[in-house]
C-alpha positions as CSV (number, residue, x, y, z in Angstrom):
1,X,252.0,55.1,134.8
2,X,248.8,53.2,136.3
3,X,245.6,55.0,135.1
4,X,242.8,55.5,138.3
5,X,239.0,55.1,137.1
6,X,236.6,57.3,138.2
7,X,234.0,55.8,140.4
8,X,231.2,56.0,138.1
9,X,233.7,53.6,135.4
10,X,234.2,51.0,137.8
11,X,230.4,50.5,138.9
12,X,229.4,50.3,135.1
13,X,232.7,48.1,134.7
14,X,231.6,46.3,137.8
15,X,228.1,46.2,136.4
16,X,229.3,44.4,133.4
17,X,230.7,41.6,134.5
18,X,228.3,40.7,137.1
19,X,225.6,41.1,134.5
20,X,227.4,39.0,132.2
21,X,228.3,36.3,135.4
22,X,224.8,36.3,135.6
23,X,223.7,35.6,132.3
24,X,226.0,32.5,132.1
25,X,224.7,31.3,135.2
26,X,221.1,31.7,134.0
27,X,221.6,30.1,130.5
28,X,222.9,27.1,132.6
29,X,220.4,26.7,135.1
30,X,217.5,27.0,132.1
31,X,219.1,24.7,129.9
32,X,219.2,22.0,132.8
33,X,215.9,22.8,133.9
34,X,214.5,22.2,130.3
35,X,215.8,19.1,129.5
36,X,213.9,16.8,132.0
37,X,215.0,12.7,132.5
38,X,213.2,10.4,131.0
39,X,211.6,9.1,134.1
40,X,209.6,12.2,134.3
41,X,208.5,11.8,130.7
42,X,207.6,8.6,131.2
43,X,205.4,9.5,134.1
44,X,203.7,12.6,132.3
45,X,202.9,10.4,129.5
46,X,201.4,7.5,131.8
47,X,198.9,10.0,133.7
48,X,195.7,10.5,132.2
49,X,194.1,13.8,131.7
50,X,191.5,14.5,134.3
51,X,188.3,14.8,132.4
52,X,185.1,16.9,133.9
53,X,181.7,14.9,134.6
54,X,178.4,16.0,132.6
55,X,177.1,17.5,135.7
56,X,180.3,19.5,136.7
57,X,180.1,21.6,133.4
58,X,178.1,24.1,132.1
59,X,177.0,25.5,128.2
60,X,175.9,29.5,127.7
61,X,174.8,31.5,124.6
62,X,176.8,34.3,123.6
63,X,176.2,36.6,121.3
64,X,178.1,36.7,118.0
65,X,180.2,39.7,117.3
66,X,177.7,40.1,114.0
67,X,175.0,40.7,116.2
68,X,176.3,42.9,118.4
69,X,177.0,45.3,115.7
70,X,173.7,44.7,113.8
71,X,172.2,45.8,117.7
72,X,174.6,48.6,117.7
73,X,173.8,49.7,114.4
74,X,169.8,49.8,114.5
75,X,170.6,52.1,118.1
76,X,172.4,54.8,116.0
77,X,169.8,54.5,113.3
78,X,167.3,54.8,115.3
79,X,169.0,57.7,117.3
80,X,170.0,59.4,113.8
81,X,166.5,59.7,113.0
82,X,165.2,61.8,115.5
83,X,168.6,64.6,115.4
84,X,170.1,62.8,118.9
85,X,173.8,61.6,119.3
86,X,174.6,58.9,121.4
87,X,177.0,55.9,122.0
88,X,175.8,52.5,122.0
89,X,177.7,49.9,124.0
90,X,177.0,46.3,124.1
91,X,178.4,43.9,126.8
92,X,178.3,39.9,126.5
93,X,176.5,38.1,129.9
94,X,179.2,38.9,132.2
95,X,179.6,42.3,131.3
96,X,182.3,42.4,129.6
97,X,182.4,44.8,126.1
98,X,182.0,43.1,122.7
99,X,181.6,46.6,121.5
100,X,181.1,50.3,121.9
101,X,179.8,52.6,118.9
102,X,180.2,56.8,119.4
103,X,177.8,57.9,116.7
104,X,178.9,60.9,115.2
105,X,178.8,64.6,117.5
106,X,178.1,62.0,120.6
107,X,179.4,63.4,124.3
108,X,182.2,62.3,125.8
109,X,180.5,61.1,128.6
110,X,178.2,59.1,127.0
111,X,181.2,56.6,126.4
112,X,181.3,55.2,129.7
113,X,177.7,55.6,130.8
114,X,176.3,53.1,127.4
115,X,178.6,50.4,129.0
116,X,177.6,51.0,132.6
117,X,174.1,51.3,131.3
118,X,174.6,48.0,129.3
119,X,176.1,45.7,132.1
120,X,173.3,46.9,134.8
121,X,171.0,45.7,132.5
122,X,172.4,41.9,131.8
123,X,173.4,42.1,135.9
124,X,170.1,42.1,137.1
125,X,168.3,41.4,133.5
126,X,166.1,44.0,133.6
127,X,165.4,47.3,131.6
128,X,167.7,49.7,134.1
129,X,164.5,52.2,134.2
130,X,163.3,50.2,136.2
131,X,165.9,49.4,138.4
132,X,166.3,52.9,138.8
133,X,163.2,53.0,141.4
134,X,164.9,50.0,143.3
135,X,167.5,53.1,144.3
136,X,164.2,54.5,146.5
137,X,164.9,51.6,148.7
138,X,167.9,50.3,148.5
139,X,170.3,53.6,147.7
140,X,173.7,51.6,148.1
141,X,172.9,49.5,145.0
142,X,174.3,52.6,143.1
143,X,177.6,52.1,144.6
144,X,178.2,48.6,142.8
145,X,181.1,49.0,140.5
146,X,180.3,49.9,136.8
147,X,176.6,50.2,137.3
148,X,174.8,52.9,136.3
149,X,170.9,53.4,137.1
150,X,169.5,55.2,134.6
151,X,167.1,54.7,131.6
152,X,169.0,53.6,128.7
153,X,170.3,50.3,128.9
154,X,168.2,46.6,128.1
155,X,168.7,43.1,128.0
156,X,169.6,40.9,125.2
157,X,168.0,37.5,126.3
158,X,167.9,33.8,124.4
159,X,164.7,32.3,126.1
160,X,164.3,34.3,129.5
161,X,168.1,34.2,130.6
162,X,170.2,37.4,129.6
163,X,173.1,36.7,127.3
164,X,173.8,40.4,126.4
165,X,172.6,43.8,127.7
166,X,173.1,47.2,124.9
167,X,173.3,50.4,126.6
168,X,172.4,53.8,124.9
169,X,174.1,57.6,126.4
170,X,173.9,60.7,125.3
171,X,170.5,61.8,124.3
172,X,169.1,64.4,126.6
173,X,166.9,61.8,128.6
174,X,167.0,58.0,129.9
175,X,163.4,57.5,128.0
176,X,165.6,58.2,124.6
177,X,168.5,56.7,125.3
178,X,166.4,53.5,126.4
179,X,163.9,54.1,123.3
180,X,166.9,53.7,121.2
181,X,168.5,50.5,122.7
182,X,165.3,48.6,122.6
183,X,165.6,49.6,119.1
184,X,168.9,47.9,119.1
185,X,167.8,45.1,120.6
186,X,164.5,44.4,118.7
187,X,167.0,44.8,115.4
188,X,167.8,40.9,116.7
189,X,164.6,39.2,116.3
């Protein structure tokens, strides 16, 4: 008596083996293609490496991790001390986070708004309560992706060009919130 498998048997059945087909087939192919012929060593080993000129490179400051949370730190302080609760965000020069702080009872908001805050301030390095009366003339600015114009975010500079920018959120005006990450910043000099 011949036994009839159900269609769903012989697709996984059929799936199987062509799985299997295919992993011997792939096994072979990637073993050849790793082992290359010597005449192709030969020629990666005689080229040089292409080395960069002085003048096509470039050297920036960064701030250190250390720093960032020293900044950081002095913000909440300085925040703890007059009752407000905030997050303090600090971005390296192009924007991205090195850190974000939520002190303690801080909004939910104010997450996202101390790292806007921080990377409109190293973009244009500038104090962003003042870039918020560019907005008067220029409204569009505030549709730049991950900017935020309003007081509470500075610049971190070495010399006059911005290497960081620390962002404060969450106190119940952009005077505080900026009050509190010049503390941050001033905590680095």
């Amino acid at each position: 008596m011949k036994k009839t498998l159900s269609r769903r048997a012989r697709l996984a059945t059929g799936g199987a083996v062509l799985a299997a087909v295919a992993a011997g087939t792939f096994g072979t192919v990637a073993a050849n293609a790793s082992a290359p012929e010597a005449a192709q060593d030969s020629a990666v080993a005689a080229s040089p490496a292409a080395a960069a000129g002085k003048r096509d490179t470039t050297t920036s400051t960064h701030l250190t991790i250390d720093a960032a949370t020293e900044a950081a730190q002095a913000a909440l302080k300085a925040a703890g001390k007059e009752g407000q609760r905030v997050t303090v965000a600090v971005v390296d020069r192009n924007g991205n986070t090195i850190l974000t702080m939520r002190g303690d009872g801080a909004g939910p908001q104010s997450y996202e708004s101390a790292e806007k805050k921080a990377y409109t301030a190293v973009s244009w390095n500038a104090p962003t309560s003042e870039l918020e009366g560019r907005l008067e003339n220029a409204p569009n600015l505030k549709d730049i992706p991950g900017t935020l114009f309003l007081g509470g975010g500075v610049p971190i500079t070495a010399g006059k060009a911005p290497i960081a920018g620390i962002g404060v959120a969450g106190a119940p005006s952009g005077t505080l919130d900026e009050k509190f990450a010049r503390a941050g910043a001033a905590a680095l000099n």
